[in-house]
C-alpha positions as CSV (number, residue, x, y, z in Angstrom):
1,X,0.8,11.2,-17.9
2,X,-1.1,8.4,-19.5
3,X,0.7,5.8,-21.5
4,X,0.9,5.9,-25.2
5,X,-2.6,6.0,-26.8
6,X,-3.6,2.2,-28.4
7,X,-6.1,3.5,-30.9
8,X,-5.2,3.6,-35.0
9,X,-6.7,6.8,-34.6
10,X,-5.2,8.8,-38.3
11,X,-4.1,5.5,-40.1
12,X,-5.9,4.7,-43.3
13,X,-6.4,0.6,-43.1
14,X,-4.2,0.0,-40.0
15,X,-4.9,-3.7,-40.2
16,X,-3.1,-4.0,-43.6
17,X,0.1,-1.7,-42.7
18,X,0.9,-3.7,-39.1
19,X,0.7,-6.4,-41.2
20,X,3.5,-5.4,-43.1
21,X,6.0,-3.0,-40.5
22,X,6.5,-3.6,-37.0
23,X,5.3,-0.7,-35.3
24,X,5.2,0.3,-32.0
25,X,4.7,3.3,-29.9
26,X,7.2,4.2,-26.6
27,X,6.9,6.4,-23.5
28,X,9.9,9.6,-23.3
29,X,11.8,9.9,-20.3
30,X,9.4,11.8,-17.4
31,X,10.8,15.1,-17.8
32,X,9.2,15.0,-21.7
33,X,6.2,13.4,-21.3
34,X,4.2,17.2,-21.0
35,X,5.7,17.7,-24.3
36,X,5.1,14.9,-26.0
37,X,2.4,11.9,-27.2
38,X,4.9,9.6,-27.5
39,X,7.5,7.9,-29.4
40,X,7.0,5.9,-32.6
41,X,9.1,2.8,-34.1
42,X,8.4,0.9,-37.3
43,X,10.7,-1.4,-39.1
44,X,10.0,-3.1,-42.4
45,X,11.3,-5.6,-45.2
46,X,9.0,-6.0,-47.7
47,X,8.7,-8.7,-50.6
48,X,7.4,-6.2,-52.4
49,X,6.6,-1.6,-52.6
50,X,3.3,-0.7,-50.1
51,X,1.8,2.7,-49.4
52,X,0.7,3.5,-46.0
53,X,-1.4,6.6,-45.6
54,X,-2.4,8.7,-42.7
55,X,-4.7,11.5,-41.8
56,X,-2.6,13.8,-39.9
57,X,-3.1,14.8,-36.7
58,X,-2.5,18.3,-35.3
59,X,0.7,17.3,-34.2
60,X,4.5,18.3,-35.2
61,X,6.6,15.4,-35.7
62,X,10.6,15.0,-35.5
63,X,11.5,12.1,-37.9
64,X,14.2,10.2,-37.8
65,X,14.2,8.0,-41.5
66,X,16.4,5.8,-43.2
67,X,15.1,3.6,-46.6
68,X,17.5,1.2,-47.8
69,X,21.0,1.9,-48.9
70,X,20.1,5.4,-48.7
71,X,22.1,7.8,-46.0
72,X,20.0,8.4,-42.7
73,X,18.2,11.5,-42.0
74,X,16.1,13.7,-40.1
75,X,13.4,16.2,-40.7
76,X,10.6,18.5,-38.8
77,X,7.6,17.6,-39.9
78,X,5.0,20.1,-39.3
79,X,1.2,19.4,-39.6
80,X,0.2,17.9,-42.4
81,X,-3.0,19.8,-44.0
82,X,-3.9,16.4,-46.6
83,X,-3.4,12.8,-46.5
84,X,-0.1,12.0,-46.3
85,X,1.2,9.3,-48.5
86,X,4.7,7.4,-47.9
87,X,6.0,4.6,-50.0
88,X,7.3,2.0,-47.9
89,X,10.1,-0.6,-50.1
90,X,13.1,-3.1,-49.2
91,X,14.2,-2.5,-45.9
92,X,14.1,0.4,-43.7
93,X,13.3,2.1,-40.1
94,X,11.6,5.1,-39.0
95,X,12.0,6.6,-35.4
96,X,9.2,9.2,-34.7
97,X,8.4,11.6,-31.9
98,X,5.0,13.2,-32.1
99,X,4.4,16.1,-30.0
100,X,1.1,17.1,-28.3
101,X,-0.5,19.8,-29.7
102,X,1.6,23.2,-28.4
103,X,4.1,21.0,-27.4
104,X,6.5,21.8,-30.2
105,X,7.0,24.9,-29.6
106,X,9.9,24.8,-26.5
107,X,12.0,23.2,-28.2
108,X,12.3,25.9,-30.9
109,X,10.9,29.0,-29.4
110,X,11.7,31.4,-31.9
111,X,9.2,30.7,-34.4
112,X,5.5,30.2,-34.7
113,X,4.3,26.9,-35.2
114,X,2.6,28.0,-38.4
115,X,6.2,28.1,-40.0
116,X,6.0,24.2,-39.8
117,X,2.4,23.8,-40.9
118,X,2.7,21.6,-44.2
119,X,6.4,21.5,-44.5
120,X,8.8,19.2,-43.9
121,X,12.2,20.9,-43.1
122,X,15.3,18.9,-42.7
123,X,16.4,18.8,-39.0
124,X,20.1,20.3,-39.7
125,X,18.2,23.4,-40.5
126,X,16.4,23.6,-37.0
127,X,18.6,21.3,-34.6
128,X,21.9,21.9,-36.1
129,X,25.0,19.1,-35.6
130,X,22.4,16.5,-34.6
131,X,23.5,13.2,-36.4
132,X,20.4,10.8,-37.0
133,X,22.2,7.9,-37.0
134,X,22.7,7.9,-33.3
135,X,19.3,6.9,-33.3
136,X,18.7,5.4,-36.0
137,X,22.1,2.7,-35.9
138,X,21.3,0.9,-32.2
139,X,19.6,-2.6,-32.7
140,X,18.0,-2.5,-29.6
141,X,15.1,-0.5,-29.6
142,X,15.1,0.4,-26.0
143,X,18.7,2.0,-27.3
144,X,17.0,3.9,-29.8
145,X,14.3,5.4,-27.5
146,X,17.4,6.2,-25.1
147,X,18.7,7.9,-28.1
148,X,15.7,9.4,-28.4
149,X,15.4,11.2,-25.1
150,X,19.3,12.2,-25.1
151,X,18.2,13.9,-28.3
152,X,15.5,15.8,-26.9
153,X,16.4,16.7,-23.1
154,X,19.8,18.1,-24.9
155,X,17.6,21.1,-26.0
156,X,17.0,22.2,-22.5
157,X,12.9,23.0,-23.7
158,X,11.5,25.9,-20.8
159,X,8.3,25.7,-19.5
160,X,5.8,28.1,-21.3
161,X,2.2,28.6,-20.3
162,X,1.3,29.5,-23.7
163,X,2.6,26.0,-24.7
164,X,0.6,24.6,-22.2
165,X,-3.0,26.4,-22.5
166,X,-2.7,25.1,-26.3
167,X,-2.5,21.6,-25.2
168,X,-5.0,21.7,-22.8
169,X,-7.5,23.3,-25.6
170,X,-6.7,21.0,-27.9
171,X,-7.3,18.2,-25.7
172,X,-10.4,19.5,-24.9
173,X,-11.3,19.4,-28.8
174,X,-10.3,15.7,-29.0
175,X,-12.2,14.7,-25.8
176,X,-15.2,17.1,-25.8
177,X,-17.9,16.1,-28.9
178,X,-20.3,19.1,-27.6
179,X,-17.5,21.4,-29.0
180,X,-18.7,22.2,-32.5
181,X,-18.3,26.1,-32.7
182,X,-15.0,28.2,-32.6
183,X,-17.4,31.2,-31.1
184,X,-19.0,29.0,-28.3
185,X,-15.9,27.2,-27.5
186,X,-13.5,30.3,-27.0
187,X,-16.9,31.9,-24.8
188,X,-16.3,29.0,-22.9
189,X,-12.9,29.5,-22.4
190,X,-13.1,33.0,-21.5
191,X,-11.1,34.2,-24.6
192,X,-12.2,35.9,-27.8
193,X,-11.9,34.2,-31.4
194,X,-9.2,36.6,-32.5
195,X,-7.1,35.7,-28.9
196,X,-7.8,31.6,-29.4
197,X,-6.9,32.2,-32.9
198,X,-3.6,33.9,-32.0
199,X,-2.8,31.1,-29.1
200,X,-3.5,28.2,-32.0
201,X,-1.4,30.1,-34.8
202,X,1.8,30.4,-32.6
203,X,1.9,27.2,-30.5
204,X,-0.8,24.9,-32.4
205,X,0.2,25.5,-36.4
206,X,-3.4,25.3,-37.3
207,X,-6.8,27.0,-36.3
208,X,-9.0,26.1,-33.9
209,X,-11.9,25.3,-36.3
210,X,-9.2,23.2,-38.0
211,X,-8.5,20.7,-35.4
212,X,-12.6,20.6,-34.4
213,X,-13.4,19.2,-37.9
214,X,-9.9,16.9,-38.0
215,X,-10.9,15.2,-35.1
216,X,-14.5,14.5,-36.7
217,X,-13.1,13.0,-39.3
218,X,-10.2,10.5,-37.2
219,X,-13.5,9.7,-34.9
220,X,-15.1,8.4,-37.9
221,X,-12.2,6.9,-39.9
222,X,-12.0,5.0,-36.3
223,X,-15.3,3.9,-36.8
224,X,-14.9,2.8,-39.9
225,X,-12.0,0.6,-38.9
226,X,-13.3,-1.0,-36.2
227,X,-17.5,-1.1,-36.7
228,X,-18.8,-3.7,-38.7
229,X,-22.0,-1.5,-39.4
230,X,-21.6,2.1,-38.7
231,X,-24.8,4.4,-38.4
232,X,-23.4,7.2,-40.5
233,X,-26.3,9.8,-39.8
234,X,-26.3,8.9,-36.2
235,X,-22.5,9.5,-36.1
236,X,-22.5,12.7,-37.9
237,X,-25.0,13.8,-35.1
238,X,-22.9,12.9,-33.1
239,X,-20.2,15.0,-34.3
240,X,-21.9,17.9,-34.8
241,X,-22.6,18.0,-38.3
242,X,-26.0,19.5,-39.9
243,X,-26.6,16.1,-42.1
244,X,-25.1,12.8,-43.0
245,X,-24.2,14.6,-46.0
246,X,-22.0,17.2,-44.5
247,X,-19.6,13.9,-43.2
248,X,-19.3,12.3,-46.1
249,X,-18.1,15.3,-47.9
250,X,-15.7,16.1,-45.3
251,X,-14.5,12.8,-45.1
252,X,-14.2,11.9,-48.9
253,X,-11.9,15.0,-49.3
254,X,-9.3,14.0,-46.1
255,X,-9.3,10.4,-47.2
256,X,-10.1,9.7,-50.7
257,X,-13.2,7.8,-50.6
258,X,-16.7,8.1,-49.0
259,X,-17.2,6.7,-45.4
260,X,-19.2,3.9,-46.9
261,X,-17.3,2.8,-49.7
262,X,-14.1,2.8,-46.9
263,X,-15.8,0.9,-44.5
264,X,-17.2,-1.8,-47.2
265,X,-13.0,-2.1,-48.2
266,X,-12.6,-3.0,-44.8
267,X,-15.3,-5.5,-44.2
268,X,-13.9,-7.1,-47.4
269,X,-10.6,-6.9,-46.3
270,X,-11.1,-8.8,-43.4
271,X,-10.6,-5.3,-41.5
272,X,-13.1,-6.4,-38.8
């Protein structure tokens, strides 16, 4: 398995949250890595409240949170269907594990991965007796993503070929910008819609057609971020859509703002 991906792929201004939180992203242990994108670690103590925002990925995430004086906790966070907002104050540390797409689902095989989609269920309720602070207390962070792993290989997930036929779809999605069309893609795949359809509602949490247009948008959010001068109509060609026009609808309603008018912020901002 590959290392951790480097891309700000999903974050809203990246530049201007590493500037605040250390954040960092860790391998699992071997025996987790087909289960799992990675781990991820951020620590703050801010002068002052800051919002980070991200477009969510089609990913479940396990979180492991504690803000200030507050007691530690944990939830399941499944995936996120708008942009997700968290307010960031004093002091505090988050220790995250994001799944692959499908890979979720051994760990808590009785349920579809729709029952997650949106929610975000505190972990007593689906990993009973697990106490966050064991990973949440260490000070060194390699103890933490120790902690981590303990947490996880103690659940004993079973292989499951559904589990991984959803992840090698989805990956597909990300990798693969010919793949436009639910229809065409699950012809390809030798499947029918309905059956894809099935596969993504019990291991995936969302559609098919739901992760083709989310990764759309994180490929252009990325290009916002990172191009000084973006060719919007040739990138929404790129991507598959009809017109420029089609893009900048889709990505004012995931992010807030049209692509322009984000990528101008950046530019600004010193973003570049």
């Amino acid at each position: 398995m590959a290392a951790p991906r480097r891309d700000t792929r999903g974050i809203v201004d990246a530049a201007e949250l590493f500037s605040r939180v250390v954040f960092r992203r860790r391998e699992p242990a071997e025996p987790l890595r087909p289960y799992l994108e990675h781990y991820w670690l951020i620590d703050w103590d801010l002068p002052e409240p800051y919002a980070s925002h991200v477009v969510p990925h089609p990913s479940v995430n396990v979180v492991f949170q504690r803000y200030g004086d507050r007691a530690p906790f944990g939830e399941v966070a499944g995936i996120g269907l708008e942009l997700f907002t968290q307010k960031l104050e004093g002091r505090g540390r988050v220790c995250g594990i994001k799944f692959r797409p499908g890979g979720f689902r051994p760990f808590a095989p009785g349920r579809p991965v729709t029952d997650w989609t949106g929610r975000r269920v505190p972990l007593p309720e689906v990993f009973p007796d697990t106490d966050p602070r064991a990973v949440l207390a260490p000070a060194d962070e390699d103890d933490r993503v120790a902690a981590l792993d303990a947490f996880l290989l103690g659940l004993d997930p079973r292989p499951d070929p559904g589990a991984d036929l959803a992840t090698a779809l989805v990956d597909r999605i990300r990798t693969d910008r010919t793949i436009r069309r639910v229809a065409d893609f699950a012809r390809s795949e030798g499947m029918s819609v309905r059956v894809m359809q099935r596969l993504f509602a019990a291991y995936v949490g969302v559609g098919p057609k739901w992760v083709i247009l989310r990764h759309r948008i994180h490929e252009a959010l990325e290009r916002a971020e990172t191009e000084r001068a973006v060719d919007w109509a040739g990138l929404a060609a790129d991507l598959g859509y009809a017109d420029q026009a089609h893009l900048v609808r889709d990505f004012t309603a995931t992010v807030g703002v049209p692509p322009t008018v984000y990528a101008q912020t950046r530019t600004q901002q010193g973003g570049h």
